[in-house]
C-alpha positions as CSV (number, residue, x, y, z in Angstrom):
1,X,9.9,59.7,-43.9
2,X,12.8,60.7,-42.3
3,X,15.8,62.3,-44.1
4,X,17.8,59.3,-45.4
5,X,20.8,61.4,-45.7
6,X,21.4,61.4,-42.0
7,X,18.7,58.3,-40.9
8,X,18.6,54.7,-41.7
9,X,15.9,52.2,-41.7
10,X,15.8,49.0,-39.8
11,X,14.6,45.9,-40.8
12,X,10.6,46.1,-40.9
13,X,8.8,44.9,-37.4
14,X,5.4,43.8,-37.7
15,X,2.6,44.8,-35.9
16,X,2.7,42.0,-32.9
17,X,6.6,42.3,-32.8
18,X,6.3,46.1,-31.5
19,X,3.2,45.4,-29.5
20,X,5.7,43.0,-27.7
21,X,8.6,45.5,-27.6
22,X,6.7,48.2,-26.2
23,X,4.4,46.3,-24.0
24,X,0.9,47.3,-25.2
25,X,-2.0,44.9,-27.1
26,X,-2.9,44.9,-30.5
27,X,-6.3,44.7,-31.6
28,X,-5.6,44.1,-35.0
29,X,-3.5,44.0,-37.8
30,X,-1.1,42.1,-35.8
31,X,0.6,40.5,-39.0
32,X,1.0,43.5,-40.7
33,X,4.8,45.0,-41.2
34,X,5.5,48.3,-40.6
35,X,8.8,50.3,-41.6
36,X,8.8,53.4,-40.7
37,X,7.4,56.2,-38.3
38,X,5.4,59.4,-38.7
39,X,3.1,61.9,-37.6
40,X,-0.7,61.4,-37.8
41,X,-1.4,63.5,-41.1
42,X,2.0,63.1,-42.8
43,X,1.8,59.1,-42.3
44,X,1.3,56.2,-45.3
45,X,0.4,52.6,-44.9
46,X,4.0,51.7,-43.8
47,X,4.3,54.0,-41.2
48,X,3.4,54.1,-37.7
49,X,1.5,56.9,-35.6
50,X,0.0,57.7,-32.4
51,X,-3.0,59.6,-30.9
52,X,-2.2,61.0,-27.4
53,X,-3.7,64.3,-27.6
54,X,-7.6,64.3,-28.0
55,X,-7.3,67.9,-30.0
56,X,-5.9,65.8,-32.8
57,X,-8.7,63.0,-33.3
58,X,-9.3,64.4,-36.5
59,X,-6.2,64.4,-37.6
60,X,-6.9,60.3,-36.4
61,X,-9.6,60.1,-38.5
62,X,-8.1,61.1,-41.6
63,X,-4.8,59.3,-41.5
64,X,-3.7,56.7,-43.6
65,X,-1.0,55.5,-40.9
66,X,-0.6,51.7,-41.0
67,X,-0.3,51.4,-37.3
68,X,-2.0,54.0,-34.7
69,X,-0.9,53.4,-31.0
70,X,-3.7,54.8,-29.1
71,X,-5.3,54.5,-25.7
72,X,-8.2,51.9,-24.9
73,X,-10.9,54.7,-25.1
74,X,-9.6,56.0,-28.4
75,X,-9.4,52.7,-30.3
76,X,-12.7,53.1,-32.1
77,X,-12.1,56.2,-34.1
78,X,-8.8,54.8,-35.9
79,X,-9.4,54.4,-39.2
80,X,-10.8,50.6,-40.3
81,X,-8.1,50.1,-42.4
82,X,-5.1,50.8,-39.3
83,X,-3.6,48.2,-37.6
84,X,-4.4,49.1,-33.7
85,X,-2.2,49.1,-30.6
86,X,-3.7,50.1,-27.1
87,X,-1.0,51.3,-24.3
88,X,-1.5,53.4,-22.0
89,X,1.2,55.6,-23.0
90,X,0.9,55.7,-26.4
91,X,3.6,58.8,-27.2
92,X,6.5,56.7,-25.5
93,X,5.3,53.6,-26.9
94,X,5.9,55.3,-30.8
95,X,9.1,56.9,-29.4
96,X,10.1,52.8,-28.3
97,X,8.9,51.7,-32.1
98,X,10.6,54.4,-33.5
99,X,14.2,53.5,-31.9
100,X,13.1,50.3,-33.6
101,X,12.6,51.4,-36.9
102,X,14.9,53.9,-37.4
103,X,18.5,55.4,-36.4
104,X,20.8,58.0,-37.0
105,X,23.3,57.4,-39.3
106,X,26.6,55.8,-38.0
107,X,29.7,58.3,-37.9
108,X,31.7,57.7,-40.5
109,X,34.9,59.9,-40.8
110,X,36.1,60.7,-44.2
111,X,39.0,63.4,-45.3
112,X,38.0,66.5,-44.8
113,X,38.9,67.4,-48.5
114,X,37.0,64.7,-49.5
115,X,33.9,66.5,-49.0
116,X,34.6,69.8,-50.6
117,X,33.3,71.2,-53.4
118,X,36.8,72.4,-54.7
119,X,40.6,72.7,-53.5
120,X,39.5,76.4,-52.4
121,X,37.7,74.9,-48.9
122,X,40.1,75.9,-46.2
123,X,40.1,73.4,-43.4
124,X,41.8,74.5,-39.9
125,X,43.5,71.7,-37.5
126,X,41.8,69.0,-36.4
127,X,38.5,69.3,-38.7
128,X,36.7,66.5,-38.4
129,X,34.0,65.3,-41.6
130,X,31.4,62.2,-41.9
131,X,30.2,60.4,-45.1
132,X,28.0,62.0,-47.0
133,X,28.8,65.9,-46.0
134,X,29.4,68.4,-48.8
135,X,30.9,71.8,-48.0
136,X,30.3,74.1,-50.7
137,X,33.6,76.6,-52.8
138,X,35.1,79.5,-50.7
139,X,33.4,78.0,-47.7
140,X,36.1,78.4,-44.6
141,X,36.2,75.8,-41.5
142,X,37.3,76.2,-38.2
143,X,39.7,74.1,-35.7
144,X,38.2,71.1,-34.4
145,X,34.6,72.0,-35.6
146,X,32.5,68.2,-36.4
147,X,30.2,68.1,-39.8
148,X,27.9,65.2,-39.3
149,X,27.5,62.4,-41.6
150,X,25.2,63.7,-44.4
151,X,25.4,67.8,-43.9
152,X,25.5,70.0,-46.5
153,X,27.2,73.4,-46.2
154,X,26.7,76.3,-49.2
155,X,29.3,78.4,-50.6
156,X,31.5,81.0,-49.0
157,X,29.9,80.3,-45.0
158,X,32.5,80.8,-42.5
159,X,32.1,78.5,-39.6
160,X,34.1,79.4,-36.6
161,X,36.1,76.7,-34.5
162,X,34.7,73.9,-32.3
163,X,31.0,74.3,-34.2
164,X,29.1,71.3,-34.7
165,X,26.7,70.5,-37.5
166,X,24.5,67.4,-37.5
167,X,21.1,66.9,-39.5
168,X,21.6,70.1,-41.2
169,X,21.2,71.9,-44.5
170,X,23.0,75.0,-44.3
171,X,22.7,77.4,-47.1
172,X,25.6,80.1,-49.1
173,X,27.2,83.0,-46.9
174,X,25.8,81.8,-43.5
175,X,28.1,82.5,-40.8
176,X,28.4,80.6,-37.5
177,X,30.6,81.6,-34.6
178,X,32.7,79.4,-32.4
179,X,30.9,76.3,-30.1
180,X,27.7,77.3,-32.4
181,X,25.5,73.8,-32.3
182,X,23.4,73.0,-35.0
183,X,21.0,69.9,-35.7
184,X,21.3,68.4,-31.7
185,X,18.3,66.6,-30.4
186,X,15.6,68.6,-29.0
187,X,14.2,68.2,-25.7
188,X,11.6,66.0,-26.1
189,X,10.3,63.3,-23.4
190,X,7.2,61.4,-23.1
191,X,5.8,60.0,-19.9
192,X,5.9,56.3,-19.5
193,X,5.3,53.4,-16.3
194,X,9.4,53.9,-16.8
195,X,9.7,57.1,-16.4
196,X,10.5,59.8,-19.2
197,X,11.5,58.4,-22.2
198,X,13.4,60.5,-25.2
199,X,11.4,61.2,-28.3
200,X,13.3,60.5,-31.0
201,X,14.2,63.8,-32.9
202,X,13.5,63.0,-37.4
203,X,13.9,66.2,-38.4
204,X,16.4,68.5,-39.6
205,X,17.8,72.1,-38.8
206,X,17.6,74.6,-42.0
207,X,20.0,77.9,-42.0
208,X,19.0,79.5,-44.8
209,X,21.2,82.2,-46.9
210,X,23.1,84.9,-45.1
211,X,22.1,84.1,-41.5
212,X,24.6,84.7,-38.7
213,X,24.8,83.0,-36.0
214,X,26.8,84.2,-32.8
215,X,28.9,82.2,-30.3
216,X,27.2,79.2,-28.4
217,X,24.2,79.4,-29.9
218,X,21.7,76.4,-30.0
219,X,19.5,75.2,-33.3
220,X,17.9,72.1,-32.5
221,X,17.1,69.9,-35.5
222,X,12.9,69.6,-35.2
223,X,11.2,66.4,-33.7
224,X,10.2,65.1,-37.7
225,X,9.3,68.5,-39.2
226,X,12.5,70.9,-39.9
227,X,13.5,73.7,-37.6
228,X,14.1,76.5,-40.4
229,X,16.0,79.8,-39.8
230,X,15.1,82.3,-42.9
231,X,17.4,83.9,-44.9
232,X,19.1,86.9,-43.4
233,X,18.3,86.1,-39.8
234,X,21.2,87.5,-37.2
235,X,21.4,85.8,-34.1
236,X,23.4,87.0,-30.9
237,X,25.7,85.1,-28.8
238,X,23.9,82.1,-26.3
239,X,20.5,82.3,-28.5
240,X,18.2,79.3,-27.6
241,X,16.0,77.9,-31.0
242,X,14.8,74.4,-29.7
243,X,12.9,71.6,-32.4
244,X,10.2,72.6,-34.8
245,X,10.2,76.4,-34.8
246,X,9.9,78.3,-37.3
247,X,12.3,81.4,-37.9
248,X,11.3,83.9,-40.6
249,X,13.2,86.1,-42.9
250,X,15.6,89.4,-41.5
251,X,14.8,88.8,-38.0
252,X,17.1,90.0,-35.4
253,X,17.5,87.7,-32.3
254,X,20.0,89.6,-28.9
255,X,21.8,87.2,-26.4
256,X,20.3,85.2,-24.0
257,X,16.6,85.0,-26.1
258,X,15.0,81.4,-25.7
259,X,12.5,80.2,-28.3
260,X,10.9,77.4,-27.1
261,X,9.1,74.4,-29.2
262,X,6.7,74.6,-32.3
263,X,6.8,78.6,-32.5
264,X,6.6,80.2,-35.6
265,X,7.9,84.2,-36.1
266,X,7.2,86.3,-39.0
267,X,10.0,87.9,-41.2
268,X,11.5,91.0,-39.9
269,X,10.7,90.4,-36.1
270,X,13.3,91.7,-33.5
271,X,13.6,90.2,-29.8
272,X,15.8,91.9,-27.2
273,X,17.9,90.3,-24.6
274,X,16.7,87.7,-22.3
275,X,13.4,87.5,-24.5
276,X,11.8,84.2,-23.6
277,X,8.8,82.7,-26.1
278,X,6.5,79.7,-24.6
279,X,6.1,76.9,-27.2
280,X,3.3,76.8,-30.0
281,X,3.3,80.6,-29.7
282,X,3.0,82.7,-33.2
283,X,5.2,85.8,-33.3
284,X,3.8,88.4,-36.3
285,X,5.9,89.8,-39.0
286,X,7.9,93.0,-38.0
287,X,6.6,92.3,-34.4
288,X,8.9,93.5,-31.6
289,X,9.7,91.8,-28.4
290,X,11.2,93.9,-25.6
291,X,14.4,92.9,-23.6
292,X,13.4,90.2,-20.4
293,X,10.0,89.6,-21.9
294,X,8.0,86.8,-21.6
295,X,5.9,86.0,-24.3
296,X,3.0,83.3,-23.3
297,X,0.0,84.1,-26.1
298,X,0.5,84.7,-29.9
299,X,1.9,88.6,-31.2
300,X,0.4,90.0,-33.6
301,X,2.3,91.6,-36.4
302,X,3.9,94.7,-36.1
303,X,3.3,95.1,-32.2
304,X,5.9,95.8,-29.8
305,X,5.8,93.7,-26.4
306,X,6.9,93.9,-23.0
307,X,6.7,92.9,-19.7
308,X,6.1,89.4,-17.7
309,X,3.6,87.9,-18.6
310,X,4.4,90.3,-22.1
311,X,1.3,92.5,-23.0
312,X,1.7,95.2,-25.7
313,X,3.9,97.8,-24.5
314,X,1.7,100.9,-23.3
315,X,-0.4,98.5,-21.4
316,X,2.7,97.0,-19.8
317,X,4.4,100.1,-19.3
318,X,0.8,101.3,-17.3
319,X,0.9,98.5,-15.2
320,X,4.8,99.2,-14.2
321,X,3.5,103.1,-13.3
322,X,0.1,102.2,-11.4
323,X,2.7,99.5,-9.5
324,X,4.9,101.8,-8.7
325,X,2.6,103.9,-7.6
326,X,0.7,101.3,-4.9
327,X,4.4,100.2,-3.7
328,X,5.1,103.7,-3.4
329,X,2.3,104.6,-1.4
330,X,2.2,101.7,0.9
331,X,5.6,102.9,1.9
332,X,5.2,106.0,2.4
333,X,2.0,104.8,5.0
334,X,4.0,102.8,7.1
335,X,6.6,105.6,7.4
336,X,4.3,107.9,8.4
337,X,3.3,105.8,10.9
């Protein structure tokens, strides 16, 4: 269930009402109401699902989900007890149902001193504070920086001007530079007869205690898991962390690094500038990722990376030398003759 201090819930739809709105047929259960939306293994009797990757039919076969949107072939492993709707796009069918079900919170402004723990919050111009947000004592606020409706903010952070803060959970002495952006929608699409259509982002974004975060960086809040950034993290100036990863504790992140979707990285890791990490990726504790790498497979811990795609550094670095090497040579031929 999403967070219901930044979501609200809809009226219920039942099952032949969203069959309708999303264009697909039900093959049963068409009475039954649903409420809400969630992932396969996370989802209750209220809730509705989909199957669109066959790698997760036994997550399908476990789920209690009260509604499953699945393709015509996949019908017959839902669960007896699911309601059934068969699309052809199932993902952007659930993303339709989900618009249906469930919003964002409208943006309510409130005083800015409204929402602080105590008369020590110091607010600079043009601060601007929705329902629902709680700034903890000695935090500090910068000029025209937006806290979304429902954010809470620990004690003693110091958030720079023109930082935005939506979905989030921010914990004590986290410090967040000017245009930071925490909690936007992650980039999430699913392929319909349409074309794309957005995936509705349920999760949150988590900054833990003591992270830093430097100038136009990017947390996006996670599609309905949280993104989390672990206590003690310092992050760089234009630092990419998209939905659902996974940041651990003490890492060190330099500008320009991209983390894409789903990946998860151990405590202590360090990435140099430019880094890039492919989604779903695992990045081991105290691992080391060199500056302009590429990571595309899982790190293990403690390694140190490099290269495109990344390898482990003395196998990259014998590559570079043996390439060299061959360019060198085949220059060197055509000069001599």
């Amino acid at each position: 269930m999403p967070d219901l201090r930044f979501f609200e819930a809809l009226p219920p739809r039942s099952v032949q009402e969203l069959a309708d709105l999303v264009g697909g047929e039900v093959l049963r259960g068409g009475d039954r109401l649903i409420s809400t939306v969630a992932p396969l293994a996370s989802a209750d009797a209220t809730a509705a699902s989909f199957l669109s990757d066959r790698k997760l039919k036994a997550a399908l076969a476990m789920t209690r989900a009260g509604l499953v949107f699945v393709r015509g072939e996949a019908a017959d492993s839902v669960p007896a007890d699911a309601a059934v709707i068969v699309t052809a796009t199932p993902q952007a069918a659930w993303s339709k149902a989900a618009d249906a079900l469930i919003r964002p919170r409208p943006f309510v402004a409130i005083a800015p001193e409204a929402a602080a723990e105590d008369a020590g919050v110091a607010f600079g111009p043009g601060v601007v504070v929705g329902e629902g947000a709680r700034i903890g004592r000695g935090a500090r606020v910068g000029p025209n920086t937006v806290i979304g409706p429902g954010v809470q903010i620990g004690r003693d952070c110091v958030i720079g001007a023109n930082v935005s803060l939506f979905f989030a959970l921010v914990g004590d002495q986290v410090k967040l530079s000017s245009g930071v952006r925490i909690g936007e929608a992650g980039f999430g699409a699913a392929v319909s007869a349409e074309g794309p259509v957005d995936v509705p982002q349920l999760g949150r974004a988590i900054i833990q205690d003591r992270v830093t975060i430097g100038a136009n960086s990017c947390v996006d809040r996670g599609a309905f898991e949280d993104t989390v950034v672990g206590e003690g993290t310092k992050i760089d100036n234009l630092v990419m962390i998209a939905h659902n990863c996974v940041v651990g504790r003490n890492c060190l992140m330099a500008a320009f690094t991209g983390i894409s979707g789903s990946v998860k990285v151990g405590d202590g890791a360090v990435f140099g500038g430019r880094a890039g990490v492919g989604d779903h990726i695992t990045i081991g504790e105290g691992a080391r990722i060199a500056a302009g790498a590429g990571i595309l497979k899982d790190v293990p811990p403690g390694e140190t990376w490099s290269g495109y795609p990344a390898k482990p550094l003395r196998e990259s670095l014998r590559e570079a030398v043996w390439l060299a090497k061959q360019a060198s040579g085949k220059v060197r031929g055509k000069a001599d003759g």
